[in-house]
C-alpha positions in Angstrom: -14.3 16.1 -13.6 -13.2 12.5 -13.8 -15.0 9.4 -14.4 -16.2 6.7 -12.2 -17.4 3.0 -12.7 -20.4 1.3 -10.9 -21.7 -1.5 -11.4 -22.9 -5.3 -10.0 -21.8 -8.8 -9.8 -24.8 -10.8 -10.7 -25.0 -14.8 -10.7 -26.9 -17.3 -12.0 -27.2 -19.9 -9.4 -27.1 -23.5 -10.0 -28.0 -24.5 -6.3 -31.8 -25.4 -4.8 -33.1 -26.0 -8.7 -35.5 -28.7 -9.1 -34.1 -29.8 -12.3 -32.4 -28.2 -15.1 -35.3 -26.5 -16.7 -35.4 -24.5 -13.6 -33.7 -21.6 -14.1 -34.9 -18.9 -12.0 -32.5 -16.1 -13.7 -29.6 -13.7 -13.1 -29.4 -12.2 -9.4 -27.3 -9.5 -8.3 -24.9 -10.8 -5.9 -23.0 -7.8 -4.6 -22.4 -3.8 -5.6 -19.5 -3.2 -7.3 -18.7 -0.4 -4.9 -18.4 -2.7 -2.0 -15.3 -4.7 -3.6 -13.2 -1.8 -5.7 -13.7 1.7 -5.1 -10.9 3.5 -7.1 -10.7 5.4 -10.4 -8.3 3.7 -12.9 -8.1 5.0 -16.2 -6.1 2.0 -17.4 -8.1 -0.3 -16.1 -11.7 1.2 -17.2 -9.8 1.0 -20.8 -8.6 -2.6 -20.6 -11.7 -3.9 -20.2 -14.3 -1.5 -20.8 -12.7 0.8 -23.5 -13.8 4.1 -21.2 -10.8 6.5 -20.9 -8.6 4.3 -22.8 -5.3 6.2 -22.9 -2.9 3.3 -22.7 -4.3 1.9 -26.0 -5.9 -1.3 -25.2 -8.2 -3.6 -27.1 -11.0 -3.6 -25.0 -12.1 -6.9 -23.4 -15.8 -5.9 -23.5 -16.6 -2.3 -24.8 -20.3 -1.0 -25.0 -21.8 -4.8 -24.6 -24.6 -2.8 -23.0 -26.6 -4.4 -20.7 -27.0 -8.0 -20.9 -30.6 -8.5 -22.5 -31.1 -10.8 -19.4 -29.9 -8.6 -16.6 -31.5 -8.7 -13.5 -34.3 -6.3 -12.0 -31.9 -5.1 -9.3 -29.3 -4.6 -11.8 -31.6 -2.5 -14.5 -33.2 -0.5 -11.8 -29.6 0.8 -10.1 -28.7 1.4 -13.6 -31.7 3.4 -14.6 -32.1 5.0 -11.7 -28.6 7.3 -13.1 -30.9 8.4 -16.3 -28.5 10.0 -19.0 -25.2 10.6 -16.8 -24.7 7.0 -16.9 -23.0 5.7 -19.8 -20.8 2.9 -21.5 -22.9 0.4 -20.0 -20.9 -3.5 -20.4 -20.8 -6.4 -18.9 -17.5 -9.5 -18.7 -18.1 -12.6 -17.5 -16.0 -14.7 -15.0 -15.4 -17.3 -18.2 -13.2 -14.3 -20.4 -11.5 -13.2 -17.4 -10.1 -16.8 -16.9 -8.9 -16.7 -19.8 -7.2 -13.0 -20.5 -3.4 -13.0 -21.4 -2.9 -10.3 -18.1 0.7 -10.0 -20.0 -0.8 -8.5 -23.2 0.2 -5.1 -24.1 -1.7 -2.4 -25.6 -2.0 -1.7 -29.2 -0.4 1.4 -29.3 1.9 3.4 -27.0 0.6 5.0 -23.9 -0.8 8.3 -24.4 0.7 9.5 -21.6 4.7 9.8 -20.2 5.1 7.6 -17.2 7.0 9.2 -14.7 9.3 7.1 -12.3 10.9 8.5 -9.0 14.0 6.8 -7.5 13.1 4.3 -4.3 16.3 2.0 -4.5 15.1 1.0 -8.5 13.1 3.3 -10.6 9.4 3.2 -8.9 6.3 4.2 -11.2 5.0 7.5 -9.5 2.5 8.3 -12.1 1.6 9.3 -15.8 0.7 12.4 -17.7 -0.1 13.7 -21.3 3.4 16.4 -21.2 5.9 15.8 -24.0 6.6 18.7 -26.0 8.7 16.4 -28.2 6.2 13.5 -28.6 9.3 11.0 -28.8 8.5 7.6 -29.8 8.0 3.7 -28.0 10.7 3.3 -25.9 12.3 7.0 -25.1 14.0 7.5 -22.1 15.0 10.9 -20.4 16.0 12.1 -17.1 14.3 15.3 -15.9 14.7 17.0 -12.7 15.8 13.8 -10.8 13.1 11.3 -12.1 12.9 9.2 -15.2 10.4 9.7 -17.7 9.2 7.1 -20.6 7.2 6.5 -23.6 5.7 3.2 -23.3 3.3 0.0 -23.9 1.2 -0.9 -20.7 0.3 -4.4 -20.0 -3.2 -5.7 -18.9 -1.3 -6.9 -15.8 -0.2 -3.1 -15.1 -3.9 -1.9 -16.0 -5.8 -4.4 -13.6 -3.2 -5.5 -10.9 -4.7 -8.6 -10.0 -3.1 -8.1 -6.3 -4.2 -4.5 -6.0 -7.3 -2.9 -5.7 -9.2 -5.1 -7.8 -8.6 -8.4 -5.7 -11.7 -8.2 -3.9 -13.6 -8.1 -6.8 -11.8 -11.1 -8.3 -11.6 -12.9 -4.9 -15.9 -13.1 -5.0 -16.6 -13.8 -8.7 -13.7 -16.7 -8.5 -15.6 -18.1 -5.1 -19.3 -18.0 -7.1 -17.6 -19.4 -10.4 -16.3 -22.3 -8.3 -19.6 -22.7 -6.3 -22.0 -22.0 -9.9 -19.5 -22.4 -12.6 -17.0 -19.8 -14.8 -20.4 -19.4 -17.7 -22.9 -18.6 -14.5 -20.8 -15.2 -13.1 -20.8 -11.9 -14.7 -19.9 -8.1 -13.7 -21.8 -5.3 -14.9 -20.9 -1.9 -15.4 -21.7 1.4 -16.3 -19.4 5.0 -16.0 -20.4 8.9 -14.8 -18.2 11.7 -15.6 
């Protein structure tokens, strides 16, 4: 059974206040499920610390829920009961500021396989090495190219890939609200 993330982007908006006392609280803005709807293990574990094979330091592990999270927000994640776990949060602000070339504190757990496409291509990664060679090791198996290696936050969260979307709309509300008024909320199954 694998694992899957869910989650919200909530806001705190900054526009129609009467003055700044006037804060009306955090909102859910949009599901997470709308923006990114894939199952990365490396990315869960760069940010999250859930499934983290490639050995990152987490960006924001078990934060829980933010002690001013909003209705919508508490009542989709109650609403999983005990199946839901590793609840966190990250807001727009950290992400800013993340060195996406960072790489993780330990080798990858896994072998990364590459197949031949004109230059060795990443096809995928897997937890077979009877030899458990260290950082670094190269071999050539059946036609492909296998490796023991470091992944970077840039691999883990490809900020042109799937996740895009999701950086696309908390980038527009930070610019509309400010980087300190956007946050994404999580939680995992599986």
């Amino acid at each position: 059974m694998g694992t899957d993330i869910y989650g919200h982007v909530e806001c705190l908006p900054t526009h129609r206040r009467l003055d700044e006392e006037d804060v009306s609280g955090w909102r859910r803005a949009v599901d997470l499920d709308l923006l990114y709807g894939g199952r990365c293990y490396d990315a869960f574990g760069c940010l999250f610390g859930v499934r983290n094979h490639a050995g990152f330091r987490p960006l924001a592990a078990d934060r829980g829920l933010p002690g001013d999270v909003s209705a919508e927000v508490l009542s989709a994640y109650e609403s999983w009961g005990p199946s839901a776990y590793g609840a966190s949060w990250i807001g727009w602000a950290e992400l800013a500021r993340v060195d996406w070339d960072e790489l993780g504190e330990r080798v990858d757990a896994r072998v990364h396989a590459f197949s031949r496409a004109g230059a060795w291509v990443l096809t995928g990664k897997g937890f077979w090495d009877p030899e458990d060679r260290p950082e670094g090791s190269e071999w050539l198996q059946d036609g492909r190219l296998f490796r023991r290696a470091r992944t970077s936050r840039r691999d883990a969260v490809q900020t042109d890939g799937a996740w895009e979307p999701l950086w696309a709309t908390m980038r527009t509300l930070a610019e509309i609200h400010g980087e300190e008024h956007v946050r994404l909320v999580v939680w995992f199954d599986g």
